[in-house]
C-alpha positions as CSV (number, residue, x, y, z in Angstrom):
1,X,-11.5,-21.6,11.9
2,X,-8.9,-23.2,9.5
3,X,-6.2,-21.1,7.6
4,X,-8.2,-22.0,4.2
5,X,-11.2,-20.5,5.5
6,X,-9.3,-17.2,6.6
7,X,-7.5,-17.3,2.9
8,X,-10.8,-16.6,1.6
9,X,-12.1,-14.2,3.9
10,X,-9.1,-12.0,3.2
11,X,-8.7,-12.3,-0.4
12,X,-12.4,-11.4,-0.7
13,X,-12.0,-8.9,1.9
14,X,-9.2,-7.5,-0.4
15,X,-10.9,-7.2,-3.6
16,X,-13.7,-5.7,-2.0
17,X,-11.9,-3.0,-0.5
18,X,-9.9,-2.3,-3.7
19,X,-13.0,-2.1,-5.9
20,X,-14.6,0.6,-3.6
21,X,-11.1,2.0,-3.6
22,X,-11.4,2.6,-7.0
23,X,-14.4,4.1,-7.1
24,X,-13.0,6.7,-4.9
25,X,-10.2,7.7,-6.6
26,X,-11.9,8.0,-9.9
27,X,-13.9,10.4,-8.1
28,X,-11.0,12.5,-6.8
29,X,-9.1,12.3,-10.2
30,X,-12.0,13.0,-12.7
31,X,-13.3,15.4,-9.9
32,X,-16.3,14.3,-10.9
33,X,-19.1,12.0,-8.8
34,X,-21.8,12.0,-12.2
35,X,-23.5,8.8,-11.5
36,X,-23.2,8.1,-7.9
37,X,-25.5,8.1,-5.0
38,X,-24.5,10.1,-2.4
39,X,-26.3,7.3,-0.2
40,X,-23.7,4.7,-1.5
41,X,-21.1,6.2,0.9
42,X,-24.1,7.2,3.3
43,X,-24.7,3.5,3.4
44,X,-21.6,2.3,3.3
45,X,-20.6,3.6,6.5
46,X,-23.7,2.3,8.0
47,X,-22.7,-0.5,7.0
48,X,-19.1,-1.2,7.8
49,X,-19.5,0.5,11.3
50,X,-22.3,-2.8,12.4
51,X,-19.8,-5.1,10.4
52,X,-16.5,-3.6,12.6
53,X,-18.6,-3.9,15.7
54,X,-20.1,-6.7,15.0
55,X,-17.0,-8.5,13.7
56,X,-15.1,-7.5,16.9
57,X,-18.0,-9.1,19.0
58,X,-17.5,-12.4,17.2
59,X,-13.6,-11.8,17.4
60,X,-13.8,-12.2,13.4
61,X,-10.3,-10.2,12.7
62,X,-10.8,-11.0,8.8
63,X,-14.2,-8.8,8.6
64,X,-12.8,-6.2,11.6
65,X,-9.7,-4.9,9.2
66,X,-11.7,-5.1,6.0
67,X,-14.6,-3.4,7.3
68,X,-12.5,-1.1,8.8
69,X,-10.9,-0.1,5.9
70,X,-13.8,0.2,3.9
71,X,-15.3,2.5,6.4
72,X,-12.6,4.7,6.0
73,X,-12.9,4.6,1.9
74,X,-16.5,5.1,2.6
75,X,-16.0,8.0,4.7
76,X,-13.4,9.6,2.3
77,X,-15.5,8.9,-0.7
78,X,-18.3,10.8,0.9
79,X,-15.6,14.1,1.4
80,X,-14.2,13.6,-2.1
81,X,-18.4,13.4,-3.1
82,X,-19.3,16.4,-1.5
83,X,-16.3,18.2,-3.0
84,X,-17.4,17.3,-6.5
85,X,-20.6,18.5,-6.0
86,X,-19.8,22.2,-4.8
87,X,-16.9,22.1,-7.7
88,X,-19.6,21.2,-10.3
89,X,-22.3,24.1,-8.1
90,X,-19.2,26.7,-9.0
91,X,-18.7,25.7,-13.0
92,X,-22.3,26.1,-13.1
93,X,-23.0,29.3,-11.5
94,X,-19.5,30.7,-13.5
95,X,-17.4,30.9,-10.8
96,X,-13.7,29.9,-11.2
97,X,-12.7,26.7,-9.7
98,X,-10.3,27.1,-6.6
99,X,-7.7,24.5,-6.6
């Protein structure tokens, strides 16, 4: 593989794992996960788990780190889901939110 052809693979891989990292973090902030599939993350990590072993059995270190990482966004976008959910369960049963 030629260095142009890893240029791309990591500039793709990075804009990739920073619009999923995004996604996240609007999550956390807002606290809020109205309008997203739980099975995005569900997915997701589906997903980037065959792509990191995969990758790693075709020695492809580009798509091993990216997948890698967006396993772990995938992984903590799924917590930070889950903990909007149960925060938005509490405001509408009346309980206080804990912190």
């Amino acid at each position: 593989m030629d260095m142009m052809t890893d240029v791309v693979g990591w500039i793709s891989a990075a804009i990739l794992v920073l619009t999923i990292s995004r996604q996240v973090y609007t999550q956390w902030r807002t606290k809020s996960s109205e309008g997203v599939s739980h099975w995005l993350f569900i997915g997701q990590v589906a997903a980037s788990t065959g792509f990191v072993i995969y990758s790693a059995l075709v020695e492809n270190w580009v798509f091993v780190v990216a997948n890698a990482f967006i396993l772990m966004t995938a992984v903590a976008g799924q917590c930070i889901y889950m903990r909007n959910k149960r925060i938005a369960a509490r405001k509408s049963a009346g309980a206080p939110e804990a912190k």
